[in-house]
BASE-532404 format. One line per 5 residues: their letters; for each residue x, y, z of C-alpha. Coordinates in pm, 1 decimal. Each point is the difference from the previous one (the first is absolute). Layout:
<babas>
a = X:Y:Z  ...
</babas>
This chain:
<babas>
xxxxx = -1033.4:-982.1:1461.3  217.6:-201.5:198.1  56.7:-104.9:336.4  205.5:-186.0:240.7  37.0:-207.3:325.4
xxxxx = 59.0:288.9:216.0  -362.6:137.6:-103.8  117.8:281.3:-202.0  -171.8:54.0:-356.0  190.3:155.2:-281.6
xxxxx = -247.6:178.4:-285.2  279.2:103.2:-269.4  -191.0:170.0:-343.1  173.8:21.4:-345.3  -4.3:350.1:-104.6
xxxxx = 221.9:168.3:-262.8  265.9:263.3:-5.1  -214.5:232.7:-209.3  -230.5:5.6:273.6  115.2:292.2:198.0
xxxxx = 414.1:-99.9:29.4  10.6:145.8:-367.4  -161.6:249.8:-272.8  -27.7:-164.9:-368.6  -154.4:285.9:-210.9
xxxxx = -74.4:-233.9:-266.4  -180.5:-234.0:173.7  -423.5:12.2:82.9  -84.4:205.3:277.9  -259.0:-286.1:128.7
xxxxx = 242.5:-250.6:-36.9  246.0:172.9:254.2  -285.2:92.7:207.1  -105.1:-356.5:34.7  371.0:-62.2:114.6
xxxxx = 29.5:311.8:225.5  -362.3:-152.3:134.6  166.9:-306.0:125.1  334.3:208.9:202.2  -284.3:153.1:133.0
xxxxx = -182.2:-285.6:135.2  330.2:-116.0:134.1  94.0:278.6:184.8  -394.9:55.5:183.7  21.3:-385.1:74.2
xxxxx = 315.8:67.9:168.8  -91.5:270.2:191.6  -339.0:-189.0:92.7  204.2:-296.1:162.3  279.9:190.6:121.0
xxxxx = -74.9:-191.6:351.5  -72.7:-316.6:-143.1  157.0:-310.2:-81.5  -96.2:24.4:-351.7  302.8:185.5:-310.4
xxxxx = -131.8:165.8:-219.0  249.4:94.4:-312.1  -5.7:5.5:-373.7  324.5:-144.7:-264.4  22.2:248.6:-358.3
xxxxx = 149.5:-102.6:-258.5  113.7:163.2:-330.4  -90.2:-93.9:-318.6  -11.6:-392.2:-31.3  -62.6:-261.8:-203.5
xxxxx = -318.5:-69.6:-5.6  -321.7:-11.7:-262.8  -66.5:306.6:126.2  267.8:171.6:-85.9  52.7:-157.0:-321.7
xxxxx = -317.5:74.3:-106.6  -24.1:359.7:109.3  350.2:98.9:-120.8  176.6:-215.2:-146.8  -205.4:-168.7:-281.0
xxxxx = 11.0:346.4:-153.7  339.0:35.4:-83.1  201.0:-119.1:-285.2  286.1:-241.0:73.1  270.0:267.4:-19.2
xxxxx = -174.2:198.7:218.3  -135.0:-228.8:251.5  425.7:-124.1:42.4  78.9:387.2:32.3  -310.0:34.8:282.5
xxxxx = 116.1:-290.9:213.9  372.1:101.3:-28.7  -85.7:293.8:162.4  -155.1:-124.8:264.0  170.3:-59.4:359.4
xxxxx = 274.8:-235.5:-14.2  -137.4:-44.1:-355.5  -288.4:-240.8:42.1  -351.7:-32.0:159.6  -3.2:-203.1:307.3
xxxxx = -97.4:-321.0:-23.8  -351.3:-136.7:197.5  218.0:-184.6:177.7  187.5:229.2:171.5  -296.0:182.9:111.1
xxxxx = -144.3:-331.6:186.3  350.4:-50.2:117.3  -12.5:327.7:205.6  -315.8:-29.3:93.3  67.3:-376.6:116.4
xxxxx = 266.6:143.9:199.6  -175.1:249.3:188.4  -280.1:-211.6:79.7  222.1:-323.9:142.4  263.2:227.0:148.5
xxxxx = -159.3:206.9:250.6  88.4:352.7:-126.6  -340.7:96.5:-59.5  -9.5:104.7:409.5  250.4:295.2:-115.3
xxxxx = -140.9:64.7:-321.5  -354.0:62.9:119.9  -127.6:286.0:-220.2  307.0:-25.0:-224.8  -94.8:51.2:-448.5
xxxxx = 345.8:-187.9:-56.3  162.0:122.6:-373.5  69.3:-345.3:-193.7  50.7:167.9:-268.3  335.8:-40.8:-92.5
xxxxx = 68.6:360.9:46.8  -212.3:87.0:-245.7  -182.7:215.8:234.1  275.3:254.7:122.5  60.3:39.5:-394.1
xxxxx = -342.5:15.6:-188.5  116.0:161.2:-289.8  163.8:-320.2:-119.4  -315.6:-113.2:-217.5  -33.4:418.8:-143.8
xxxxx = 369.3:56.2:-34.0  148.8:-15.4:-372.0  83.4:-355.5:-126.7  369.0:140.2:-51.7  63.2:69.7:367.9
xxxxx = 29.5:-394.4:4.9  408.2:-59.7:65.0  106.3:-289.2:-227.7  172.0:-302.2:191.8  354.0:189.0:-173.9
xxxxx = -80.4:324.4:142.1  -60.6:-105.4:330.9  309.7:-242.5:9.8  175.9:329.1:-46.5  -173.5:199.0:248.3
xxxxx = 97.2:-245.5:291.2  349.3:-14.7:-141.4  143.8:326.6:-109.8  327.9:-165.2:-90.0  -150.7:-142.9:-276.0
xxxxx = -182.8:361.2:-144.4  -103.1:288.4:64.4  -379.2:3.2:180.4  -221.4:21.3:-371.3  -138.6:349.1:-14.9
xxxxx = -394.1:23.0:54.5  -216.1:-97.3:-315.2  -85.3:193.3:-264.9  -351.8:60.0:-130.3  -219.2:305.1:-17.1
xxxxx = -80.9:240.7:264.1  -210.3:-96.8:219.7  -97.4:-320.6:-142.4  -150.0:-252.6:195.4  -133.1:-330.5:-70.6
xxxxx = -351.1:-97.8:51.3  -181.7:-297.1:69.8  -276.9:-124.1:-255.4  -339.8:167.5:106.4  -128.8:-254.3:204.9
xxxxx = -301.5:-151.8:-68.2  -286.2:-26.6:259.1  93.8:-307.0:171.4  -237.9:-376.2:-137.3  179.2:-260.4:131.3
xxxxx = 84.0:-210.8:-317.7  -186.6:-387.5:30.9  364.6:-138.5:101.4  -3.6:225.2:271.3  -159.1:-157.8:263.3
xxxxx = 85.9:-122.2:360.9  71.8:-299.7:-101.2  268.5:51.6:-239.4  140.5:298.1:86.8  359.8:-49.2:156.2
xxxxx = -38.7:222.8:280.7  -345.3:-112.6:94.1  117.3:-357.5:-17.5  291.7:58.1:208.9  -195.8:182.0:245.4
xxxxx = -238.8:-308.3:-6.0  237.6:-219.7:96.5  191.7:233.8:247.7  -376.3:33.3:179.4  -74.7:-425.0:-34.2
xxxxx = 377.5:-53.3:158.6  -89.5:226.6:303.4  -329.7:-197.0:58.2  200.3:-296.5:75.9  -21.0:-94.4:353.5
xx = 303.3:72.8:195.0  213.1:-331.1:221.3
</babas>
């Protein structure tokens, strides 16, 4: 939570795309639930301070790097695999904890939360208007070539689509239920810590 000199409070809550911006099949029911639980809370916050001087939103991001995530997917691929998974991804990487504190810094110093009261903002690097990214087969993936030739046809043809068998899809190791491995823990793990210091910055008094 957040506030400034002109007595308006900001209370901005991390969510995740998978909680209600997108469906992932593969993933635990109660762990999107637990996501979709905090739009929720957003959005009733919102609506219970729609005449006050307090915003109420909540920042999603995609799949980042965090313990979390490594823990949960990652740590049970194989190399090959794991560089297949995160080429896939949007823009093909995970966002970074520092971007999410970043846009979160932003909204909190800037003064857009007025206009985003009630707003579940996608930070998901587009990952959520195209779920299918982490189900879709690994051979969908353009190579850095066949995309080169795709923005320039006078250098080829557009590749045709991939081949593979019908109706193959690839899918995510079954994921475990979630124990937070002993690394994991607020104090180490990169989004928490950025977070941390995003929250100690803003508790610095203001000239």
């Amino acid at each position: 939570m957040t506030s400034n000199a002109n007595s308006r409070s900001s209370v901005i809550f991390l969510g995740s795309v998978g909680g209600g911006t997108a469906v992932f099949p593969e993933y635990l029911p109660a762990d999107l639930m637990s996501k979709a639980a905090v739009g929720y809370l957003t959005r009733h916050l919102a609506a219970a301070h729609s005449h006050s001087p307090v915003d109420v939103l909540c920042v999603s991001p995609g799949a980042t790097r965090t313990s979390m995530f490594e823990a949960s997917t990652l740590n049970a691929m194989g190399p090959e695999e794991k560089q297949r998974f995160l080429a896939s991804m949007p823009k093909g990487s995970l966002i970074e904890p520092d971007e999410v504190a970043q846009c979160v810094l932003a909204i909190a110093t800037s003064g857009w939360a007025r206009i985003l009261h009630g707003a579940c903002i996608d930070a998901s690097l587009g990952l959520g208007v195209r779920p299918g990214l982490q189900t879709e087969f690994p051979a969908a993936v353009p190579q850095p070539a066949e995309v080169k030739k795709s923005l320039n046809p006078s250098e080829g043809s557009v590749p045709p689509p991939p081949s593979g068998p019908p109706g193959a899809q690839w899918h995510l190791p079954k994921r475990p239920a979630f124990a937070p491995p002993p690394s994991a823990t607020p104090a180490d793990d990169p989004l928490s810590v950025s977070l941390h210091q995003l929250a100690a910055s803003l508790r610095k008094p203001r000239l």
